[in-house]
PASEKE-322639 format. One record per residue (C-alpha): residue number from 1; residue in one letter; x, y, z. Coordinates in steps of 0.2 Angstrom, whole numbers. Example, Ala and Ser with C-alpha at 12.3 -4.5 7.8 and 13.67 -1.06 7.14 Angstrom:
2
     i   aa       X       Y       Z
     1    A      62     -22      39
     2    S      68      -5      36
***
This chain:
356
     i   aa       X       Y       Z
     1    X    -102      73    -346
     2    X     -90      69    -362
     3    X     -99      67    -380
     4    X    -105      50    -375
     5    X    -116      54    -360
     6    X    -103      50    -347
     7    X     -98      58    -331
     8    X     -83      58    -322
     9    X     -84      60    -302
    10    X     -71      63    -290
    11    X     -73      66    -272
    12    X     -55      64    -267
    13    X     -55      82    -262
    14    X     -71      86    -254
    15    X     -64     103    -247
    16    X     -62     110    -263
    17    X     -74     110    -279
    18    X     -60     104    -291
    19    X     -72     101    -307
    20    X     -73     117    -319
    21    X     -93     115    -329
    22    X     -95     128    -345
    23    X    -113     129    -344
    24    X    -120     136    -361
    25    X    -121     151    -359
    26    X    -115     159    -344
    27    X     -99     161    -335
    28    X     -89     145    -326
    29    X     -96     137    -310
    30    X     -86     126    -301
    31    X     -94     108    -296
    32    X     -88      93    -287
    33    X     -86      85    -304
    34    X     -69      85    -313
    35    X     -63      82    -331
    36    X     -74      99    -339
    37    X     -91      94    -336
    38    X    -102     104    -347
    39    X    -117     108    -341
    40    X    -133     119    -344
    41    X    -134     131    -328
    42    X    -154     124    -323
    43    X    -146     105    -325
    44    X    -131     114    -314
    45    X    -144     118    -298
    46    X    -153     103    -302
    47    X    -138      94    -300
    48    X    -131     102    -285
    49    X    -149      99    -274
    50    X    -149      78    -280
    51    X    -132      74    -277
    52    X    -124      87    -264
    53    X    -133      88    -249
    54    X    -119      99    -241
    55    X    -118     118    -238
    56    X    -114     128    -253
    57    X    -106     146    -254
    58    X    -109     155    -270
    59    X     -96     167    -272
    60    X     -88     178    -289
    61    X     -69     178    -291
    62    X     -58     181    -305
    63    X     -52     174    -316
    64    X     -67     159    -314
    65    X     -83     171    -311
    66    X     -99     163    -302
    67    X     -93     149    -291
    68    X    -100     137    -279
    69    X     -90     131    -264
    70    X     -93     116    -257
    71    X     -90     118    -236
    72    X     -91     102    -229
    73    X     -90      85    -237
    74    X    -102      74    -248
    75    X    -112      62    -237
    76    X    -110      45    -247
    77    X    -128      37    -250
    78    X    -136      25    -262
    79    X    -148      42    -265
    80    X    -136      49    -278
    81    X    -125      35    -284
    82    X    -142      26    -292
    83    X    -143      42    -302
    84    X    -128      41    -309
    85    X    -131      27    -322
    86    X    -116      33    -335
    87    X    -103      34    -321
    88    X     -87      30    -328
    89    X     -75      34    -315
    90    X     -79      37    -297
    91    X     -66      40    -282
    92    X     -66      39    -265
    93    X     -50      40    -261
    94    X     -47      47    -243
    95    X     -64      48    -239
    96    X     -64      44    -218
    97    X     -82      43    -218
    98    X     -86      29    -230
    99    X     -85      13    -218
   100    X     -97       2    -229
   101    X     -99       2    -248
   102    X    -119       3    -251
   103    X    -127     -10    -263
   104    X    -130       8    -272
   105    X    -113       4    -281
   106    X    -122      -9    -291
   107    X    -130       1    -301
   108    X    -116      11    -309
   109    X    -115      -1    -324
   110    X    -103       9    -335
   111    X     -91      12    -321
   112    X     -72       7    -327
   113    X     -64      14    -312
   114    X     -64      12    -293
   115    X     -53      20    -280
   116    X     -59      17    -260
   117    X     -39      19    -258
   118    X     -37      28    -240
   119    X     -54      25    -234
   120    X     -62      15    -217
   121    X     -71       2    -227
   122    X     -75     -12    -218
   123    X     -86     -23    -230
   124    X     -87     -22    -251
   125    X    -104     -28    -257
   126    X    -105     -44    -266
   127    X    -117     -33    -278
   128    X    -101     -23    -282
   129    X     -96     -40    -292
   130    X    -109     -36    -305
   131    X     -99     -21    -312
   132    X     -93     -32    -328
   133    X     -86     -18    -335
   134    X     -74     -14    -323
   135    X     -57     -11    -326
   136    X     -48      -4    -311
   137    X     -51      -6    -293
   138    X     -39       3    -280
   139    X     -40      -3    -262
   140    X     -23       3    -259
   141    X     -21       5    -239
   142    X     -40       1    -233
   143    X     -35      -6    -215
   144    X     -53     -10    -209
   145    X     -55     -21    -227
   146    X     -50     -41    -220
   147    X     -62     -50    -235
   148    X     -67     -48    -253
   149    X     -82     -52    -260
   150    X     -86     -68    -265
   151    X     -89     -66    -280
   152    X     -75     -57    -285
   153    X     -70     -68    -302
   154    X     -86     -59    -310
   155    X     -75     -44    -312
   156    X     -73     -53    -329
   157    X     -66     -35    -335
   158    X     -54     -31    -322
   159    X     -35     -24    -329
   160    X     -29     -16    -312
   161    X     -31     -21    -296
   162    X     -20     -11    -281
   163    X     -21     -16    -262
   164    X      -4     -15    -254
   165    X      -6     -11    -239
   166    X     -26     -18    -235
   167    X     -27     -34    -222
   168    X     -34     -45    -234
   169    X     -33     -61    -225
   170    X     -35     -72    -241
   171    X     -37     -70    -260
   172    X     -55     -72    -265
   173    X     -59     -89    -277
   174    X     -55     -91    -294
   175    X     -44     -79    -296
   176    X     -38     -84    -311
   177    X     -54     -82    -320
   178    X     -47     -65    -321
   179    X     -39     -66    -337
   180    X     -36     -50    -342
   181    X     -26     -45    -327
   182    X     -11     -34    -329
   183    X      -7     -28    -313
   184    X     -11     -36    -297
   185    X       1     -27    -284
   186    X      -2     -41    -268
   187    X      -7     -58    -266
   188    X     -12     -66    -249
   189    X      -7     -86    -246
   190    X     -20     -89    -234
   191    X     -19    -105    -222
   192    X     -36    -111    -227
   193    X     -48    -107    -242
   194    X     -45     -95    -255
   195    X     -35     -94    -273
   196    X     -20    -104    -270
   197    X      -3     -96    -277
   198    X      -3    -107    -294
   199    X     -18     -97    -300
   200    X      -4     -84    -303
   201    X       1     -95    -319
   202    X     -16     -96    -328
   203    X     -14     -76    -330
   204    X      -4     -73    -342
   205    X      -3     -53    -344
   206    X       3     -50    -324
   207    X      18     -37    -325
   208    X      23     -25    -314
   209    X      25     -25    -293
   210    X      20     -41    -283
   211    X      20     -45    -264
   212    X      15     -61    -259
   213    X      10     -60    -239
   214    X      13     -76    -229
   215    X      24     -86    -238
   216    X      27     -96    -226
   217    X       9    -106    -227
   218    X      13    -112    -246
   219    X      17    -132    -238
   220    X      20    -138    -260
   221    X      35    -135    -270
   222    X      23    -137    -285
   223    X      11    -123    -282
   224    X      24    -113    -283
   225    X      30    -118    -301
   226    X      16    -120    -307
   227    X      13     -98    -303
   228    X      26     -97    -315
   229    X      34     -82    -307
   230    X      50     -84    -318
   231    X      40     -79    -333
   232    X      32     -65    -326
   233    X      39     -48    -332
   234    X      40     -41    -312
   235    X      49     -27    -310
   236    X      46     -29    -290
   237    X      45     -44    -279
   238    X      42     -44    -262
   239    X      41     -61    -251
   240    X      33     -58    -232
   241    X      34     -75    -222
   242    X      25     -64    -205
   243    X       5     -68    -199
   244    X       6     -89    -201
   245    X       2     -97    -188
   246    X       8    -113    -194
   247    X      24    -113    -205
   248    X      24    -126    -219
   249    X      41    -139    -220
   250    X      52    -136    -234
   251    X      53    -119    -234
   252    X      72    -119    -243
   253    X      63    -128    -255
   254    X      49    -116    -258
   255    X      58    -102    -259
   256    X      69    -109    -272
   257    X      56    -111    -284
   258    X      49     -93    -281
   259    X      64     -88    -294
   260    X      58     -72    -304
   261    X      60     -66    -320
   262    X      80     -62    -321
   263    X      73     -43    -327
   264    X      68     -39    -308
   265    X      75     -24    -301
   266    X      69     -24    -283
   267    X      67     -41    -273
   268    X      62     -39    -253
   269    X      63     -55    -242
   270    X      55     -53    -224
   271    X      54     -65    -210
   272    X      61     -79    -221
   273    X      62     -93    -208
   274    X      76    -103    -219
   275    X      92    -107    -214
   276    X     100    -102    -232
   277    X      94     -90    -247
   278    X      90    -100    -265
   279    X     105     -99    -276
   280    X      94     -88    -286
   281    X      99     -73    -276
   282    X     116     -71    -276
   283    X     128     -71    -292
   284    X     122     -66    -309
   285    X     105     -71    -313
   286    X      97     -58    -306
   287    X     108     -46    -317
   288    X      97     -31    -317
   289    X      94     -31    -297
   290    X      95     -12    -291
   291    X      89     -12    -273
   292    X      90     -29    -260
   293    X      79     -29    -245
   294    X      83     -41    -232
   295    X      73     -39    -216
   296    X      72     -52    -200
   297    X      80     -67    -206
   298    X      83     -73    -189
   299    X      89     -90    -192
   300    X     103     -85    -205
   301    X     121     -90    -199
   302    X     130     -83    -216
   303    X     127     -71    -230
   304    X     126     -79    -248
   305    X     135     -70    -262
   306    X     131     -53    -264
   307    X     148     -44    -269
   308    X     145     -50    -287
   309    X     128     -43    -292
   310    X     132     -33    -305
   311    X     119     -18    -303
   312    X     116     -19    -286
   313    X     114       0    -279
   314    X     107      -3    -261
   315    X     108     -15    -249
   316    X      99     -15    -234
   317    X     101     -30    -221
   318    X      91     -29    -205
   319    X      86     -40    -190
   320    X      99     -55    -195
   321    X     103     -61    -175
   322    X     111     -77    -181
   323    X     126     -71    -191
   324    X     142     -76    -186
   325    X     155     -75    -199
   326    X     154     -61    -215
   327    X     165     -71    -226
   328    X     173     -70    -242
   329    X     159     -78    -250
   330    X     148     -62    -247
   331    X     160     -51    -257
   332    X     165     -66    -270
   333    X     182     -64    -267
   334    X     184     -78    -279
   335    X     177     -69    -293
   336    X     187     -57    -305
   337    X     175     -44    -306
   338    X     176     -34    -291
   339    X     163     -35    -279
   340    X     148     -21    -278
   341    X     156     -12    -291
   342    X     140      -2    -292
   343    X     134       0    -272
   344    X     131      17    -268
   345    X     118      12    -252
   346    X     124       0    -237
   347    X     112       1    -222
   348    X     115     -15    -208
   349    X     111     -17    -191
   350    X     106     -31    -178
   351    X     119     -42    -183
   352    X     119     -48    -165
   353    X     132     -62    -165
   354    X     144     -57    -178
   355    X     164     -62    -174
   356    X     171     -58    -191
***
């Protein structure tokens, strides 16, 4: 508890007791509970029977003195989270056991931060939407997770929001309510019903890492200018075109106008189903591009110009069946800068059809 009343929780590591408590007076005793919690040893017991209905060792070791050890993990129930009213920061990160977040979670008004990162959750209350002073939500790898809640856009306070690597199947609504968003590290084009790409635009703070999952359902060139990707500061973009069922026309289009920012430094493409890259790839726009990802561009019967990006580090082509013909285009022999004057990383396989 910090000079405001507030605790700071972490279960992340329910093996261990990783919190150090200075009750006053007395020696150290470890709780679940990180950030120094300071405590009064009676409010310490107290604490330990409400909220930790676990086995606990207590044991004296040097240099910490009197400690309790927790033994087996915290069972996650609405019992202990409704006490926990000045909550500013809770995470769950890695917790296996936690397959549906309670409606308990409601009731943690102050809390800022949320991580379920790593954990079996199947279903997020819509009662979590009425955290209005949330500011970071991690759902980074939760593979049961398919939906949001639908009311998502009350989150009216939300700065960070991190789920690479969930099955999300579609954005919730009104994404772009959410206008103090800085960091939003995927976005799902779904085939039907959810935010739609050009909600991007209205927020005007985004920076940082972006994955847009199933390109290939965007069917208008105007949604895409209208996200505005090219004034986004991205530092990484990464375009997936897999899990539509039904690819849009116009795809050589679309991805045109997915131009970023020139400031990007990573770009992956995988599973474009276009016959040619935009012009925006090769040459100098992208000027700062470190590291190129090209994955399972099947359909692909040349190589654009690649030779002449000027910071270009690494280079990794993969699963391009229909190239024929590496030409002088891909080096930019016409050029008189020399070509990959910067390449330290080449990695290319499954050129099936290549002659030259």
């Amino acid at each position: 508890m910090d000079g405001a009343g507030f605790w700071d929780l972490d279960v992340s590591t329910p093996k261990t007791l990783d919190g150090l408590a200075s009750p006053v007076p007395g020696d150290s005793i470890l709780l679940g509970l990180s950030k120094g919690t300071r405590l009064s040893r009676p409010n310490q017991m107290d604490f330990m029977q409400c909220f930790m209905h676990a086995p606990l060792i207590l044991s004296y070791a040097k240099p910490q003195g009197l400690c309790l050890q927790r033994v087996l993990t915290i069972p996650f129930s609405d019992r202990w989270l409704c006490h926990l009213k000045y909550l500013r920061k809770l995470s769950l990160r890695g917790y296996e056991n936690l397959k549906n977040m309670t409606n308990g979670i409601s009731n943690l008004k102050n809390l800022h931060y949320l991580d379920l990162s790593w954990t079996s959750n199947e279903k997020l209350p819509n009662s979590m939407c009425l955290l209005i002073n949330l500011q970071t939500l991690k759902l980074i790898h939760c593979r049961c997770l398919t939906k949001l809640p639908s009311n998502f856009c009350k989150l009216i306070n939300l700065r960070h929001f991190e789920l690479v690597g969930s099955n999300i199947e579609k954005m919730p609504n009104y994404i772009g309510k959410l206008k103090h968003l800085r960091t939003m590290n995927k976005f799902v084009v779904a085939e039907k019903g959810g935010s739609k790409l050009k909600e991007l635009g209205i927020l005007d703070h985004l920076t940082g890492s972006r994955s847009i999952s199933n390109v290939g359902c965007i069917d208008e060139t105007t949604e895409v200018r209208e996200a505005k990707l090219k004034e986004k500061h991205l530092d990484t973009l990464m375009l997936q075109y897999w899990r539509c069922h039904e690819v849009a026309l116009h795809q050589e289009s679309i991805v045109e106008a997915l131009e970023p920012n020139h400031a990007i430094e990573e770009l992956t493409v995988d599973g474009y189903i276009g016959g040619k890259f935009p012009n925006w790839v090769g040459g100098s726009h992208l000027a700062n591009l470190v590291s190129l990802y090209l994955l399972r561009c099947a359909k692909f019967e040349q190589l654009p110009l690649f030779g002449q990006l000027p910071s270009l580090q690494k280079l990794v082509i993969k699963g391009f069946d229909g190239i024929k013909v590496i030409g002088e285009e891909f080096y930019g022999n016409g050029s008189s800068s020399a070509p990959f004057c910067c390449l330290s990383y080449l990695s290319s396989d499954e050129m099936l059809d290549g002659e030259e």
